[in-house]
C-alpha positions in Angstrom: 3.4 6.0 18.3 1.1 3.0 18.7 -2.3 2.6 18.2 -3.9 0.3 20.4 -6.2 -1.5 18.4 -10.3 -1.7 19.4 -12.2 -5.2 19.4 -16.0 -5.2 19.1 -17.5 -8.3 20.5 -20.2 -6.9 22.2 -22.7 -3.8 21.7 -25.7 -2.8 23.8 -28.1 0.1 24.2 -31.5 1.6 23.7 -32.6 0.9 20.1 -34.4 2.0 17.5 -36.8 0.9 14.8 -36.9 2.4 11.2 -39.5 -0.3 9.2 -39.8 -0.7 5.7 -37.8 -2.8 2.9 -35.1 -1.8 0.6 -34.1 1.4 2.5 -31.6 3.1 0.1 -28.7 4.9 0.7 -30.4 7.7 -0.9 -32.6 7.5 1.9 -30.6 7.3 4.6 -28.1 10.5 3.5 -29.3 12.5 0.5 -27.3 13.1 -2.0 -26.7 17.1 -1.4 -25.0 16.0 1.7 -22.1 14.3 0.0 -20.2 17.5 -0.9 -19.1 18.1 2.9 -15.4 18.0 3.1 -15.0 16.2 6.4 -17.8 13.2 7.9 -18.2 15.6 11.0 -21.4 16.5 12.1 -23.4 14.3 9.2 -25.5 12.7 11.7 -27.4 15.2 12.3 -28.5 14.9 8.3 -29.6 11.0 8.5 -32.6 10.4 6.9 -33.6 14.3 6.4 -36.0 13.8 3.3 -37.6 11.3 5.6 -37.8 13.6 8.2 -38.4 16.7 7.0 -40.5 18.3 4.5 -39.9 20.9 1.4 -40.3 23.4 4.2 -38.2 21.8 6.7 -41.1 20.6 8.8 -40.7 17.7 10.9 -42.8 14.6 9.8 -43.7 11.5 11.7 -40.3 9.7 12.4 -38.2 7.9 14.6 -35.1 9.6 14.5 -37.1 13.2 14.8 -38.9 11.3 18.5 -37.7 12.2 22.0 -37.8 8.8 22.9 -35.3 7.4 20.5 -32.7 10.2 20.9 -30.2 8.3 22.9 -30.9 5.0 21.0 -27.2 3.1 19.9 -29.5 0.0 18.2 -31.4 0.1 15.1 -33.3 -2.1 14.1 -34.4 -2.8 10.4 -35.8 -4.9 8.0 -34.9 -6.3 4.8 -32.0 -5.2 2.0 -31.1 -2.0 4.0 -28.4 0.1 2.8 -29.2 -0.8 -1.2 -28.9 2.1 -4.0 -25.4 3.7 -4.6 -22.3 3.1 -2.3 -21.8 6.0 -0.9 -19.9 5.6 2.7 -21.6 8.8 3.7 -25.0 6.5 4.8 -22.7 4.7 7.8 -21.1 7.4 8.6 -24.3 9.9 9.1 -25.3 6.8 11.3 -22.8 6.3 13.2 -22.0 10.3 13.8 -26.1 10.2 15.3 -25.1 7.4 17.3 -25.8 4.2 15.8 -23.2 1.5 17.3 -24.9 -1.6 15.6 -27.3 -2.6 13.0 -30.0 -5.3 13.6 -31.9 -5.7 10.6 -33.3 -8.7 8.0 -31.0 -8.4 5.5 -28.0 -5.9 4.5 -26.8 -4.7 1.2 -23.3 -6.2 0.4 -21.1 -3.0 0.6 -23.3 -0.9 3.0 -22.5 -4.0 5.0 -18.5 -3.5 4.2 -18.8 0.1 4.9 -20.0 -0.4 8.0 -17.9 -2.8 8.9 -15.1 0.0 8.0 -16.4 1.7 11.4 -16.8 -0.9 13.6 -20.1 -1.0 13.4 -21.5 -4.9 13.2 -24.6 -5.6 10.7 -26.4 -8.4 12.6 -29.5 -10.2 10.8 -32.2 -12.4 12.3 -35.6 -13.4 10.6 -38.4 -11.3 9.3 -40.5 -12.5 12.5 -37.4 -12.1 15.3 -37.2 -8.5 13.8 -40.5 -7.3 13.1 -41.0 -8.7 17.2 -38.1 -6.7 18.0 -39.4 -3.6 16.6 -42.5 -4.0 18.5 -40.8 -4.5 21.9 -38.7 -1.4 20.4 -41.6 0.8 19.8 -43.2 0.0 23.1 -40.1 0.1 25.3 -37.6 2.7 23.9 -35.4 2.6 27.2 -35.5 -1.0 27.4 -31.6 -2.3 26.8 -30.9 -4.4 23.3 -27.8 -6.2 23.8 -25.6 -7.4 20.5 -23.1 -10.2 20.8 -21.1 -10.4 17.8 -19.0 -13.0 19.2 -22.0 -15.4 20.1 -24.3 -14.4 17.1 -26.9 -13.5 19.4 -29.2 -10.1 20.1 -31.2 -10.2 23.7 -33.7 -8.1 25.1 -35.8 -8.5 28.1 -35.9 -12.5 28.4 -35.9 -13.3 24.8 -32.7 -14.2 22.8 -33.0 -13.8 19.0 -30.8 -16.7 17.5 -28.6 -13.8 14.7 -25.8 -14.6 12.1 -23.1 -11.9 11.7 -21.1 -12.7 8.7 -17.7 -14.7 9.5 -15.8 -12.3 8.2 -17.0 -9.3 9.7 -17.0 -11.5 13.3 -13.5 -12.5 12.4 -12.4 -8.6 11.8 -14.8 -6.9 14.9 -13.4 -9.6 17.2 -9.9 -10.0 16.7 -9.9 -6.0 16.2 -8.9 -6.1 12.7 -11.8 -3.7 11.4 -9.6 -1.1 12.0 -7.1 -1.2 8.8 -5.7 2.5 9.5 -5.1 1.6 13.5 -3.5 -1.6 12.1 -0.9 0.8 9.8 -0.3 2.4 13.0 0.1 0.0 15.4 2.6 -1.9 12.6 4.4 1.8 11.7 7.5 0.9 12.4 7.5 -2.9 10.1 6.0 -0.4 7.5 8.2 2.0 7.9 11.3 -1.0 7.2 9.5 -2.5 4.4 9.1 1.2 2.7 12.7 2.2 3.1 13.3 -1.3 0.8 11.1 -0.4 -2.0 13.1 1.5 -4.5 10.5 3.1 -6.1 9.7 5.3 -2.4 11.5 8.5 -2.4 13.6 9.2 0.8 11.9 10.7 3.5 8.2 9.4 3.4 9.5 5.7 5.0 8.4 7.1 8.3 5.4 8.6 7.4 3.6 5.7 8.0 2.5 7.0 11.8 0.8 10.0 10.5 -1.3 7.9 8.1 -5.0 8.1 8.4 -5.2 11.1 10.7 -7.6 13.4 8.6 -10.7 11.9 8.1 -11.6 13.3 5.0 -14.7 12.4 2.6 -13.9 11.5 -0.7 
C-alpha cells in the first residue's frame, strides 16, 4: 500500500515564546521521561522541571498559560536544543503541538531530529526574534506565518528576512523528510531489490510495507 508522501512548505499559527539561551534538551524533556516505551502522550511532559516545582506546583511559564495553549509557533533564542541527543525533546514538542521552530540559533542534531518530524527550525537575528517575542507576548492569538520555501516568517505587517538550512528546505519541500513514508511509498522497488540480496532470508522481501508502523522510543 502507498504512502502518499507530506511536503511542508509552509506553517502558520499562534506562537509562542520561551526566552533564554542555550536551552538544553535536559530542559525541554527531563531525563526520567525517556524510559516511556512509545512517544505518545510526551507532550504533556515538555519542559516540566521548568514548569513545575518539587511539589508539582505550577511556576511562571509559557507553556503552563491559557493564552499559549493552542500555540503551533515557538519562538526561541539562541543554541536551542543543546545538551544530549535525545529525540525525546522534538517529539514532547511536537506531541504539545509545536509545528515549527523560530529561534536564533539551533543545536546541529536537535535540528536533524526535528527535521525527522517535519518540523522546520527557522533562524532570524537576535533583534527579529527578541521583536517577535514581544509582538508574541502581547498578541498570543495573533497568526505567525513560516515559509520554508521562501525563508521568510510574517506577522502582522512585518516580514522577518529567515534562513532555513538548504537541506532541511530541500527535504520539507520536496517531501523527503519523511524516510519511513519514502520506504513505503517505494515498497514494492524495495521489496525487488531485497528478494536479490542473498544474504535476506525468504519471506521478509515484502515486508518492506509494514516498515515503520510502531513508533517505538529507543
Amino acid at each position: 500500500m502507498t504512502k502518499e508522501i507530506e511536503t511542508v512548505e509552509h506553517v502558520s499559527g499562534s506562537g509562542i515564546p520561551v526566552r533564554g539561551n542555550d536551552v538544553d534538551t535536559d530542559q525541554i524533556i527531563p531525563a526520567r521521561f525517556l524510559k516511556v516505551v512509545t512517544f505518545d502522550g510526551l507532550g504533556e511532559f515538555a519542559f516540566f522541571d521548568q514548569r513545575f516545582d518539587d511539589e508539582d506546583e505550577p511556576k511562571d511559564h509559557p507553556f503552563n498559560e491559557d493564552r499559549f495553549r493552542d500555540a503551533s509557533v515557538l519562538v526561541v533564542n539562541s543554541n536551542f536544543g543543546c545538551g544530549s541527543s535525545r529525540e525525546h525533546a522534538p517529539q514532547a514538542l511536537k506531541r504539545w503541538g509545536i509545528d515549527a521552530i523560530v529561534g536564533e540559533s539551533f543545536a546541529e542534531i536537535f535540528a536533524g531530529n526535528c527535521l525527522a518530524l517535519g518540523v522546520p527550525t527557522v533562524t532570524a537575528s537576535q533583534e527579529d526574534i527578541e521583536t517577535l517575542q514581544s509582538y508574541v507576548e502581547d498578541h498570543p492569538d495573533a497568526e505567525i506565518s513560516v515559509d520554508v520555501a521562501t525563508e521568510s516568517v510574517s506577522y502582522d505587517d512585518t516580514e522577518i528576512d529567515a534562513t532555513v538550512d538548504d537541506a532541511q528546505r530541500k527535504a520539507l519541500v520536496e517531501g523527503v523528510w519523511d524516510t519511513t513514508a519514502l520506504l513505503k511509498s517505494n515498497a514494492e522497488a524495495v521489496a525487488r531489490t531485497a528478494a536479490d540480496l542473498p544474504y535476506v532470508a525468504a519471506g521478509t522481501a515484502g515486508d518492506a510495507d509494514a516498515a515503520g508502523d510502531g513508533e517505538e522510543a529507543e
